[in-house]
C-alpha positions, 0 to 999 in steps of 0.5 A: 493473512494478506497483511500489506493491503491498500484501498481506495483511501491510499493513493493507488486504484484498487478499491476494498471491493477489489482487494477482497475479490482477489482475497477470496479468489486466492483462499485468503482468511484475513485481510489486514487493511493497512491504508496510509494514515496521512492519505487518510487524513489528507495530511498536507493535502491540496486546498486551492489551486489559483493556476498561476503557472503549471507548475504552482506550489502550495505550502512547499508542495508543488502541482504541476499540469500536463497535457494529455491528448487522444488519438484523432486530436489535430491541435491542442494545448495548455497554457497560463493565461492572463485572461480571462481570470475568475474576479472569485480568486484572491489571486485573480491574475490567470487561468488554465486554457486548455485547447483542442481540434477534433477532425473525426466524427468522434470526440477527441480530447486535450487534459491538463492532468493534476500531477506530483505533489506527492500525489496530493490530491488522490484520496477518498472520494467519501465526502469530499466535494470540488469547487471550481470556475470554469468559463467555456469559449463557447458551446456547442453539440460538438465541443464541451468542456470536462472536468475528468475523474478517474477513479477505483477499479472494482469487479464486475459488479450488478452486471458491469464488467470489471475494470475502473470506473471514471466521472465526466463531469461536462459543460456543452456538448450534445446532451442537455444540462442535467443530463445524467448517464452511465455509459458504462464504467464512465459515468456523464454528469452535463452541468448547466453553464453559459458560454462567455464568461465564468461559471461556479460548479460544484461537484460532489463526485461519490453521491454522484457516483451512488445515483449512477452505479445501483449497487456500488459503494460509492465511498470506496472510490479513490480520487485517482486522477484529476484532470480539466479538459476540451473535448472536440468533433468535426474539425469544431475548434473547442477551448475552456479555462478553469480558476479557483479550484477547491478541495473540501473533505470530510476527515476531521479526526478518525472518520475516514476510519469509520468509513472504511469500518462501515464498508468493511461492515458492508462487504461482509455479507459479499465476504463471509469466509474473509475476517477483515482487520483494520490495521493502517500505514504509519507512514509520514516519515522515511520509515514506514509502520503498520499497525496490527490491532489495538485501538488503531486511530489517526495520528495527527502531525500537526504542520509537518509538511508531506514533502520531502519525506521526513528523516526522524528517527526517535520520531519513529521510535516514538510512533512505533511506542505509540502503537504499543501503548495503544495495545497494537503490533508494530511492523517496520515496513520495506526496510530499503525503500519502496522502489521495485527494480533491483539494483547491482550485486554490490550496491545491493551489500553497500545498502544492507552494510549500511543499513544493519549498524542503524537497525541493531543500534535502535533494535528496528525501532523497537518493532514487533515485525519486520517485512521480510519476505520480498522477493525484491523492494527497494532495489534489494532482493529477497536473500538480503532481506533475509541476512538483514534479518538474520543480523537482528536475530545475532544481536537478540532482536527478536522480530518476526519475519513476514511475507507481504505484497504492499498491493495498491491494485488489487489484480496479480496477487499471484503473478506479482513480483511482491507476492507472499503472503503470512500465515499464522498458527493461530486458533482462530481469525479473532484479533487476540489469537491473531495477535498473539501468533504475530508477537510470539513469530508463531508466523511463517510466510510463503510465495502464493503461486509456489508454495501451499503447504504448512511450515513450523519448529518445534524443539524437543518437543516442547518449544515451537517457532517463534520461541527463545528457549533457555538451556545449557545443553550441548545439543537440541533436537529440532523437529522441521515441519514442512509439506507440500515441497515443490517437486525436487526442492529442498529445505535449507537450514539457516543457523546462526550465532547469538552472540549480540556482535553489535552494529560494528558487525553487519553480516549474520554469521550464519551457515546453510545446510540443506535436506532433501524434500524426501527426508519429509515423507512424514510431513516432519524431519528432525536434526540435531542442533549443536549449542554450545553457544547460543545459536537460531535457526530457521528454516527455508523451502526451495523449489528445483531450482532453488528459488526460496518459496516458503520460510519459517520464523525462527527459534532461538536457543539461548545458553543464558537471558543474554543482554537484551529483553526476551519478550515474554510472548516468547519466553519458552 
């Protein structure tokens, strides 16, 4: 399972078509579709910009627009003006000039790229339109005016290649309004307009996108990048100015759910090996959730504002309630944040020191699943994703541990840094097994470049992974199933106490001992585990050079019920 996946209703350029190209390129039986939910709603979103400054704020939210420019540019500049300025403004005060001088027989071009804001104006194309005044300077075959949006990447698709596809809305240039073509992946839209003075233009980019594109789905396109520009040739000096910007979408209560279940419904035919799930980003706050199945609806925030992120932890608690009430799994998504680059050995343990007390206090929120198989996310690599875990499991919080990528892009499943995936023993890929598996940690998870074999528990014969077996006995017999072993690696077992040690104690206590991968000729090895006391175990496979590249949920060995609720999907 694929269980961290964004699309074209989430801020990044993949598309569904995309995401599920690469599922089926790498043999992925279900697709969890977990897009943010207030992208989806266009929470907080933006609704007019009047250009006041380049930098303009709007309910404490802030745009700002940068110049970019293409090679062969020979001048260019943006600037607020304070005239001309649209009399359709309430605040007719200014407008965005934007300036360039192409010296090439080609057209070379200066944009004021939409940025920041929390990225708030990125969101699905489906129904949403854009209105605008845009006043060229003048006209001519060797300058226009654009309004640019870039959008999702799909692949290759009724004979176009693969790659992002881009809108060029223009006023001027060589071709005559009306002018309606697709060079490629960027499609050209030339719109009528009068030189000297202010024109109203709307557009409406995913109906365009359909009548270029025979065969795309238009709504699984993402607003990426939205940007006003000049383009200019043979030393023609090109100059235009943009008011009055509007946003209008389409996303009173769950209908962009239901447009993501229509494509869903669509792709099937091009899929059929693939179950696609709708599963969504709860994901306003700091802590992020997704949720797994049940009745999966758009939550509605009310006036909260998207910037900053919102520190509310009985809010998350609440939201992960909310999931369980409507019959879904909760995960607590990338614990440590969502930044990539690894930071220090010793802020690494300050982080999760920190850390730990807040989740044993609050049991993780009360989440079903936590995110553990990153092999580096907020700064924090894999080994401390898996002790904060382990600190959990010492404290009777019994979560299942999973592997996910959280991919915006939909290209390098395999060779990501974010790169594991989930699998699940379960009878079939319906929601109800699929589920069940996920609430008993019938799960483990795996490196797919490095690892593809099978992994699970079983303890004396009776109780499989993910279970919490009750028994005064002085030792247990635990079958490890593992294949496939890289050549040379090992399989490391992870034990450690249950003994509810409490938020004043934030390291697991847990020991490591490790079996060669030829003690799994048969597919299987059994050890003996002493618990005298209640102990969990887990297991890890390595490669060569030690490098972790599978791990399996754990079991839990119980002496008595202990003070925390065994969840009855585990009991054994």
């Amino acid at each position: 399972m694929a269980m961290h996946v964004h699309s074209s209703f989430s801020e990044g350029a993949a598309s569904m078509r995309q995401q599920l190209t690469a599922a089926k390129t790498n043999a992925i039986d279900v697709i969890w579709w977990s897009d943010h939910d207030w992208r989806m709603s266009a929470h907080g979103y933006r609704q007019v910009v009047h250009f006041t400054a380049l930098t303009e704020s709007e309910n404490g939210v802030p745009i700002t627009w940068r110049k970019v420019t293409s090679t062969g540019t020979a001048t260019s500049a943006i600037a607020i003006v304070a005239s001309p300025a649209s009399p359709l403004d309430p605040s007719p005060s200014s407008s965005l000039s934007v300036s360039a001088t192409g010296t090439g027989t080609s057209f070379s071009t200066a944009r004021a790229v939409a940025k920041g804001g929390r990225d708030n104006v990125r969101s699905s194309l489906a129904g949403q339109t854009l209105a605008m005044e845009i006043y060229p300077n003048s006209m001519s075959s060797d300058t226009f005016c654009e309004i640019r949006i870039a959008s999702s990447t799909h692949p290759a698709t009724n004979g176009r290649p693969a790659g992002a596809y881009t809108l060029s809305y223009r006023i001027g240039g060589p071709d005559p309004a009306g002018t309606r073509r697709a060079d490629g992946l960027t499609g050209v839209v030339v719109l009528p307009g009068t030189a000297g003075v202010w024109n109203s233009v709307v557009i409406s980019p995913a109906g365009d996108a359909a009548a270029l594109w025979p065969g795309l789905e238009a709504d699984d396109l993402s607003l990426c990048e939205l940007s006003f520009g000049v383009q200019s040739r043979n030393g023609a000096p090109a100059r235009g100015y943009i008011d009055f910007l509007r946003f209008t979408r389409t996303v009173d209560g769950n209908a962009p759910m239901d447009v993501q279940r229509r494509l869903m419904s669509t792709y099937q035919a091009a899929f059929p090996a693939i179950t696609q799930r709708q599963g969504l980003e709860v994901s306003l706050y700091d802590r992020h959730l997704n949720w797994f199945g049940g009745d999966v609806s758009l939550p509605d925030y009310g006036t909260l504002r998207i910037l900053p992120e919102i520190h509310d932890d009985a809010a998350i608690a609440g939201q992960v309630a909310m999931i369980h009430n409507a019959g879904g799994v909760a995960s607590l998504n990338h614990m440590f944040g969502t930044g990539n680059d690894l930071v220090s050995e010793d802020e690494q343990e300050r982080r999760r020191r920190a850390l730990a007390p807040k989740l044993i206090s609050n049991a993780a929120f009360g989440a079903d699943i936590l995110e553990v198989g990153y092999r580096q996310r907020g700064g924090v690599d894999l080994s401390r994703h898996l002790a904060m875990w382990d600190a959990c499991s010492r404290n009777g919080i019994f979560l299942t541990g999973n592997g996910v990528s959280d991919d915006h892009s939909g290209q390098g499943w395999r060779t990501s840094i974010r790169n594991f995936f989930t699998y699940a023993w379960a009878a079939d890929t319906q929601e109800p097994s699929l589920l069940a598996a996920l609430r008993a940690g019938r799960c483990y998870f795996g490196d797919i470049q490095r690892y593809s074999g099978w992994l699970d528990l079983l303890v004396d014969q009776v109780h499989p992974m993910g279970s919490v077996s009750i028994a005064q006995l002085p030792s247990r017999t635990l079958r490890i199933i593992a294949t496939r072993i890289p050549s040379g690696g090992q399989v490391s077992v992870v034990t450690g106490p249950v003994d509810y040690a409490g938020p004043t104690q934030p390291d697991p206590g847990t020991t490591t001992t490790s079996l060669p991968g030829s003690a799994f000729g048969a597919g299987y090895a059994d050890i003996t585990v002493d618990t005298p006391t209640s102990r969990f175990v887990r297991v890890a496979v390595c490669d060569a050079t030690g490098r972790i590249v599978g791990g399996s949920n754990p079991v839990w060995l119980l002496t008595d019920a202990g003070p925390t609720p065994i969840p009855p999907a585990r009991l054994s």
